[in-house]
Structures are given as C-alpha cells and as structure tokens.
N, C-alpha and C positions, 0 to 999 in steps of 0.2 A: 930564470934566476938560478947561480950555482948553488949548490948546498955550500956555504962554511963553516968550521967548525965553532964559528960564537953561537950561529941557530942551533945546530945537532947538541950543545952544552945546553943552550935555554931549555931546548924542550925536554932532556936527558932531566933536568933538575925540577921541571914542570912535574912530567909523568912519572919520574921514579924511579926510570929503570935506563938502562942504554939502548939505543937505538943503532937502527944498523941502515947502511944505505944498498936499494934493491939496484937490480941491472939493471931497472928502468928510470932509476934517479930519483926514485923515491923512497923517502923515510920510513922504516916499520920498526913496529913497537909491541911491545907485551899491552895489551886494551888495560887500560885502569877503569874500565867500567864495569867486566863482565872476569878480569883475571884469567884470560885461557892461557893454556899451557906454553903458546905455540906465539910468534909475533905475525898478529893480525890486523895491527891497529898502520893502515897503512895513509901517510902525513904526504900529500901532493905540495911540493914546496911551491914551484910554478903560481900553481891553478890556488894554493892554498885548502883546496878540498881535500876533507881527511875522514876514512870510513873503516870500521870494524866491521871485517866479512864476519864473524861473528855472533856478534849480539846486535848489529846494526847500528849500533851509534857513530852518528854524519852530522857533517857541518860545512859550510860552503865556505869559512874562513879560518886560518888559525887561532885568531882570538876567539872566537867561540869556545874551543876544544881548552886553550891555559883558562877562560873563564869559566870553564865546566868545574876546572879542577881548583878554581880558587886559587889562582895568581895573583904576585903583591901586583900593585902598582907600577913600583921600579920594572915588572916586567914585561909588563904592558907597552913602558916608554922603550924597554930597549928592543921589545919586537916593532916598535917603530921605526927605530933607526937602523936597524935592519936590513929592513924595507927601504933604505935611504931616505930616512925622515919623514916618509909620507903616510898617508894614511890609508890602510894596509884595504880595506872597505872600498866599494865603488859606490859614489854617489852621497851626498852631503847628511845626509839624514843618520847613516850607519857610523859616522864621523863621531858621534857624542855615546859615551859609555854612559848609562843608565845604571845606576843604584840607589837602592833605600837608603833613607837618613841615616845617619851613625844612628841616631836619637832611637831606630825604629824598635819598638818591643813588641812581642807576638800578643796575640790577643787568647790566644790559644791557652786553656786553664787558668790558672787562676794567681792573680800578685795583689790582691789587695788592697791596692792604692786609688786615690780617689781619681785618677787620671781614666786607669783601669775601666772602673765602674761608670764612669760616664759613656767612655768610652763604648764598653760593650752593651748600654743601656740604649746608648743613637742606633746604632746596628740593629738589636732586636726592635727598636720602635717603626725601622725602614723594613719588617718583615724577614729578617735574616734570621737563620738558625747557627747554633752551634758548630752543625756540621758543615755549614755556608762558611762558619770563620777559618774550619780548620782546613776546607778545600782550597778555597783563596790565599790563603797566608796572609788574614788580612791580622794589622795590625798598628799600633798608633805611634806619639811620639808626647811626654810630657814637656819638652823642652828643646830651646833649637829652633829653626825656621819651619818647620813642621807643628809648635806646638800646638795641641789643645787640639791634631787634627786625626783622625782616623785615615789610615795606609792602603789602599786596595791595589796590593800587583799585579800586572801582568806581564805571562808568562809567553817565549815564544813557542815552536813546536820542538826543539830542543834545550827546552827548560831554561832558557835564557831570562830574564829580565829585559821586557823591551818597556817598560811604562809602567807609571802607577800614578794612580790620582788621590789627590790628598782632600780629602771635604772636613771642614771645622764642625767638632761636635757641641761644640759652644754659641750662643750668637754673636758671627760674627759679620760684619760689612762683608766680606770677601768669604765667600760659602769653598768656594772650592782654590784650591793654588796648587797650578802644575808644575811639574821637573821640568828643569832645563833643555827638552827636549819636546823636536817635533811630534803631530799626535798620527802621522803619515806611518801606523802601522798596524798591526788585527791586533786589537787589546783580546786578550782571554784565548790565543788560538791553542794553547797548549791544551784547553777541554775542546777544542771544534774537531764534531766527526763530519768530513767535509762531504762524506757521502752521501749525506742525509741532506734535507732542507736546513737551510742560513734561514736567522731571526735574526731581525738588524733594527736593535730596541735606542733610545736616547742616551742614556746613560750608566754605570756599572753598575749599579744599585737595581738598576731595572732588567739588566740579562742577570744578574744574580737569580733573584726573583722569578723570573721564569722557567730559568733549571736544567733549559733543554737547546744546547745548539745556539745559545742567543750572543751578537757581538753587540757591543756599543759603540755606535759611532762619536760620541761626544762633539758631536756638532750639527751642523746640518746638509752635511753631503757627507758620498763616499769616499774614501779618501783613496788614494792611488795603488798603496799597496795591499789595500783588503779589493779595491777593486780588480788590481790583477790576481789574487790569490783565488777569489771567484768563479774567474773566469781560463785560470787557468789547469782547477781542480774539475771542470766542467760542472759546476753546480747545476743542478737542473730546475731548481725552485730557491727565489728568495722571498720571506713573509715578513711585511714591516709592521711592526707595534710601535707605532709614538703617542705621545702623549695628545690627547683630544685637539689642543692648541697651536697642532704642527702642522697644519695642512700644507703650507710652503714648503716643508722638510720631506714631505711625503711625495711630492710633485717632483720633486728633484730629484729623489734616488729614484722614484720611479724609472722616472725619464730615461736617467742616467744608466739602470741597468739593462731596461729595456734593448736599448741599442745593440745590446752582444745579446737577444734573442733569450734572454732568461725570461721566466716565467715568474711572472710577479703575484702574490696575495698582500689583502695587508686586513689587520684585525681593528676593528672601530673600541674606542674606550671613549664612553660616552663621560666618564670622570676620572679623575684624576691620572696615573700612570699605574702599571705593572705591578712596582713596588707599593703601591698603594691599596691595589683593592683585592691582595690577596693571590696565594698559588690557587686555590678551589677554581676563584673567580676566573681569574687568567687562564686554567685550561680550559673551561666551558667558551672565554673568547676566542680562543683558538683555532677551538671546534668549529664556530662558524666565522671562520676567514672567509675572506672575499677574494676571487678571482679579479685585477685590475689589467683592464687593455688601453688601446689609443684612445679611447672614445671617452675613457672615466677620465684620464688623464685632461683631455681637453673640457671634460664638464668642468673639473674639479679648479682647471685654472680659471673658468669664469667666474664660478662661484667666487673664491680667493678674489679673483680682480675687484669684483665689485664690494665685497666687504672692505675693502681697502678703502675707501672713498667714505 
C-alpha cells in the first residue's frame, strides 16, 4: 500500500507531531510514549507494524497504536476506509473493538454511593483486596446495560482492552453477561510472565485469587489463541486449578495441551474453588500439585464415564 496524504494527516493529528516518510517507505515519528528527541517511532504502513527503537513500544496493527493514544471513533472509521473499507485486522475475532460501558466507574477509592458499596462489598466477599481492584481496573456500572454489575477488564500485552466480564453483584437470574465479543483470547495477559509456569484457573475471580501467573479460561477448553500464545512462548509447565466439579474440563485441556509435549500438573480442591478457600489455603494447594500423564488422563476418563450413568 502507498503512503497518502489523508493517512500521513490521520496519524500527524493522532500522534501530535508531523511525520516524515523514511527511504524505505515508511512513516517516523517523534514516540508519544517515551518523547525522545529524535523520530523513532517508526509506522510500517504495508505490514501496519509500528515500533519505537526506543522505549520499545509495538503493535502489530495501526489501530492499536491511535487506540493507545485515545482516538475518536470518527477515526477509527476513516482508518477503515482507508484501508478501502475493509477491516484493517486479519481474521474475524480482531474485527470488533472492545470497550468498557460508557456507564463504567472505577471502583478505586471512594464515591459513596449505594451502587459503590455494594459493589465493592461482592469483591471483598469473593476474597479480593483493594490492591486486587486497583490492579485490575476493576470497576462497575449503576445504570445502562451493565447495571447493578461489577466490570473486571482485560488487558492485552500492549495494554489494549481485549475483554471484560461483567458479573451482577445483586441476585440476579443471569450472574454473569458478556461484551459483544468473542472470548477467543488470553483474558489477563497484560500481568503473564510467560516465562514461568501458566495456571489455567475457571474463572477471573479465581486467577484474581491466586496472584500468581493464573489465566481464566471461562469455559471449558483452551481456546485458540491462549493456545497458540502457549505454545508459541515455549511454556514449559501448565498447572490447572478447576473447581472440584470439573473433571470433564480437566481431561480436555489436558488432552488438549498435552499434544504440543507440554508438561502438565494440576491442583485437587477438594471444596469449593480458589476464590473461595482463601490465598493461605491456595498456595499450600499449590505446593502439592500433581504431575498428570497419559495413564491419569485415561483413568480419569473412566472414572468420568461411569459417573455419568
């Protein structure tokens, strides 16, 4: 794709400053991340990959880098059309822009309001701390299709918004209500040190809870892009913690990660879940994880079989 001058404007009014086109046909920029002196911020119009030799801040699209910076909407659509209408992302999933409710308000200090208080009364009663609300960003919504629900984001490894999940802190029929969007992505990866051991817990409530390395699958399999992100960071160890009642969930990621030769444990919770019986309790389960091979895997399915019946 050529550079023209409606993109070199968009981004010029994104970033702040003017841009200049290199001998190699791409965009550089003074970094609005880190302010160096010098234009380092260099924008691959083509490839759309844009990286500050720098301070290292990268993105494998342009919308990442104007949603770093807090682009309207309007600019959103006209870096679509741009792109001659299309959608600038590969593959269907990257297709829907993810955002918090208008309605969303931080949970973080203190408003007073009875919305508030309930609010951050569900949280501490699921075992969360203070410092758990103010690391998450979690936060709720009194009004709006959100309401009466508590906000938990996640973030991607460029501080993106890729998901949040919404759970009613009221009794409601309908405990949790997702965004418009697939759940086909690593909720929490913005805290994964991928170097270490992956904890692949049920829910956010539940890697909240455990503090350390933990993603939630919210469902009952891996899902494709935490499974390539796995296997393509070379994880050496995954540990699964589900809740007592999942053994069919447990068989499947097994299985599942098995195959790419990762080394699996997983932690018995003979009650309830994570969020439930405590941090103390949780790192003494930990402690004694269990090594799972082919053979547990094929016990574990008989057992399963026949309680089915």
């Amino acid at each position: 794709m050529e550079i023209n001058n409606r993109l070199l404007s968009l981004l010029d009014t994104v970033i702040g400053t003017k841009g200049s086109i290199s001998k190699d046909n791409e965009l550089m920029y003074h970094c609005p991340f880190c302010n160096h002196h010098k234009k380092k911020l260099q924008v691959n119009v083509k490839s759309q990959q844009w990286h500050c030799w720098v301070c290292d801040a990268k993105g494998k699209f342009i919308y990442t880098l104007v949603k770093k910076l807090n682009a309207s909407k309007s600019v959103i659509q006209e870096l679509n059309q741009i792109y001659n209408n299309t959608k600038f992302f590969s593959g269907k999933k990257e297709d829907i822009i993810v955002k918090l409710p208008e309605e969303f308000k931080s949970l973080a200090g203190e408003d007073g309001s009875i919305f508030f208080l309930h609010a951050k009364k569900y949280l501490l009663s699921r075992g969360l701390t203070e410092d758990d609300i103010i690391k998450y960003n979690i936060g709720y919504c009194s009004e709006g299709e959100y309401k009466n629900r508590v906000i938990v984001p996640s973030y991607d490894n460029n501080r993106v918004l890729n998901y949040f999940v919404a759970r009613s802190f009221y009794n409601s029929p309908l405990k949790y209500k997702n965004p418009p969007a697939p759940k086909d992505t690593v909720i929490f990866d913005l805290y994964i040190n991928w170097n270490m051991p992956i904890i692949l817990c049920e829910g956010v409530f539940d890697a909240i809870a455990i503090k350390r390395n933990a993603i939630p699958l919210l469902g009952k399999t891996v899902q494709d892009a935490l499974l390539k992100k796995i296997i393509n960071k070379k994880v050496k160890e995954v540990v699964i913690i589900l809740d007592s009642d999942a053994s069919d969930t447990m068989i499947l990621v097994s299985e599942k990660l098995m195959r790419y030769g990762i080394n699996i444990s997983r932690v018995k919770l003979e009650n309830g879940d994570p969020s439930d019986i405590g941090y103390s309790s949780m790192l003494f389960a930990i402690s004694k994880k269990e090594t799972v091979n082919q053979y547990d895997i094929i016990r574990q399915k008989i057992i399963w079989y026949y309680l089915q019946d």
